[in-house]
N, C-alpha and C positions, 0 to 999 in steps of 0.2 A: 440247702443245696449249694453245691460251689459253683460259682461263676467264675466261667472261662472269658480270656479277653485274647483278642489277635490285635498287635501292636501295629499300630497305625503308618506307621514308615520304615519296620523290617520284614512286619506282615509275618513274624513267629507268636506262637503260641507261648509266651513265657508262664512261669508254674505262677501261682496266685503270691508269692511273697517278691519274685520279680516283676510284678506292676507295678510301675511307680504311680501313674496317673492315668484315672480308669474314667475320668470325667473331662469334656464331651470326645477327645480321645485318647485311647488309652495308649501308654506309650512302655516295652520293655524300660529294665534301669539301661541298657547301654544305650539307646537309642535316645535318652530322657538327658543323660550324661553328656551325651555327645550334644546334644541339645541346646543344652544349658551353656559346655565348655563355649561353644559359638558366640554366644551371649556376650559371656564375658567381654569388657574394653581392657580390664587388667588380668593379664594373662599367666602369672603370679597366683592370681587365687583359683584354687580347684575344689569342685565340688561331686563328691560322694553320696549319694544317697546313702540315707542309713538304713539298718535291715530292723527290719517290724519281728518281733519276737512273740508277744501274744497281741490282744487288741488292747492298743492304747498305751504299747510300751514299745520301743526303738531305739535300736544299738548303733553305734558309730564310733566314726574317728574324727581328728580335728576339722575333718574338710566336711561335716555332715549337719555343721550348724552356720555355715556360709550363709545359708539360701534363707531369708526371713521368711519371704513369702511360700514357699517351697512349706518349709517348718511349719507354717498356719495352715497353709491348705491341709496337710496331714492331721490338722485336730491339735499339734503340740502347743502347752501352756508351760512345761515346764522341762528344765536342761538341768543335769546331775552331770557336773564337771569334774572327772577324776583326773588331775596329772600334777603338773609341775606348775607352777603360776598361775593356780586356774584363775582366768578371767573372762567375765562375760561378755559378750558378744555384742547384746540386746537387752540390755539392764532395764529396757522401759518396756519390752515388749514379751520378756517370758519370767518366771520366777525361776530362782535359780538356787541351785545347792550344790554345794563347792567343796570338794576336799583336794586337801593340795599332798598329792601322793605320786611316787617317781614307781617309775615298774620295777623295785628292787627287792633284792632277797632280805631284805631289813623290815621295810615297810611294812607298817600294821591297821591293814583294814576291816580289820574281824572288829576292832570298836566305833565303826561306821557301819557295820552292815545291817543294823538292828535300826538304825535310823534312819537311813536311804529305803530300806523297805517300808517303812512305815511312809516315809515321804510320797514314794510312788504310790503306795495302796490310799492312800488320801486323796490324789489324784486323780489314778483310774477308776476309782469307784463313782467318782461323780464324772465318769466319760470324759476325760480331757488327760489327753496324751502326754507321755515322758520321754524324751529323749535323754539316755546316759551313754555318755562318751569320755574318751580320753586319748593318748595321742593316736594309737591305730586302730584302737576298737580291738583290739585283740587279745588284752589280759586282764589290767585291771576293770574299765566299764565293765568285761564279762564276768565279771567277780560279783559285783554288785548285783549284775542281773539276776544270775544266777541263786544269789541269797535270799532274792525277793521272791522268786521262785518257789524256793526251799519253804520258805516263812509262808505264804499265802497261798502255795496249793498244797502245802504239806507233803512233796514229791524231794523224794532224799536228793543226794547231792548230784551222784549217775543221771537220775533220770532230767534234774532241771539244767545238771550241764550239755546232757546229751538235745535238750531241748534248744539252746543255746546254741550251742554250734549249728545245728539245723540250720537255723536262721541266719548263721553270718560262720560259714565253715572254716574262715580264716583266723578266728578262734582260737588262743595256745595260752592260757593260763599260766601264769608261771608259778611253778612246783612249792614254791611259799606259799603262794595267795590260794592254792586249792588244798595246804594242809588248814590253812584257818577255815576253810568250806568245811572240813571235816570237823574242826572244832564248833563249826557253828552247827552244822547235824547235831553232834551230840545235843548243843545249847537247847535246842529246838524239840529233842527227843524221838530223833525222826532214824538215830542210828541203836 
């Protein structure tokens, strides 16, 4: 049965993928956001919640692995770092897997997508959370997710992309990286 929660300090009903923190109050993401922004003493770093896609997988952008504690409370063990210098954040505190890929029409992530699924399915299976990210959360990270998708529920490319954007609508694949989704359908035998 889904649990509904009313946000402790906007007092709305956000849908169950905008909770960010549902323990002992639950808080919408803007309300958690706004929260947090307060916190901050340097005002320079901004934090994002990232968007929860199935159980025990979470999409983002660079500002979405700021928050350590944030990160653990949510179950995350490990970060999938798509972009340009990936470097980690928390070298002592998540495991971490690193491709160093720019959001270009060149860039070839279809020989990483076979291994980042493998990597999060080793994870989620034993209940401990993935965070994949890279600079906005909006092309390549969702590239990745998406494959993992593809590979572990065996749902073609439509439906694990359509599942994807769901969860983080700001979502825009760029037109390379979802011709290699289609190469990897084929791969997977799902087209």
């Amino acid at each position: 049965m889904l649990q509904l929660y009313v946000c402790s300090v906007c007092k709305s009903a956000p849908p169950p993928r905008e909770v960010v923190n549902s323990a002992p109050y639950p808080l919408c993401r803007a309300c958690y956001n706004k929260q947090e922004s307060a916190k901050l003493t340097d005002k320079s770093v901004y934090f994002e919640a990232p968007d929860r896609v199935v159980d025990n997988l979470w999409l983002g952008s660079c500002h979405s692995d700021v928050d350590k504690g944030y990160l653990k409370n949510l179950g995350i063990a490990a970060i999938i770092l798509v972009c340009c210098d990936p470097t980690p954040r928390f070298p002592d505190d998540f495991e971490y897997y690193t491709i160093n890929a720019g959001d270009t029409l060149t860039e070839d992530l279809l020989m990483h997508l076979d291994k980042t699924a493998n990597f999060i399915s080793e994870h989620v299976s034993q209940g401990r959370g993935v965070l994949v990210r890279c600079a906005a959360g909006a092309s390549r990270s969702p590239t990745v997710v998406t494959a993992y998708l593809m590979k572990t529920k065996k749902w073609p490319l439509e439906k694990s992309l359509e599942a994807v954007t769901r969860a983080r609508p700001l979502v825009c694949i760029n037109e390379h990286f979802v011709e290699q989704l289609r190469v990897y359908q084929k791969m997977l035998g799902l087209a």
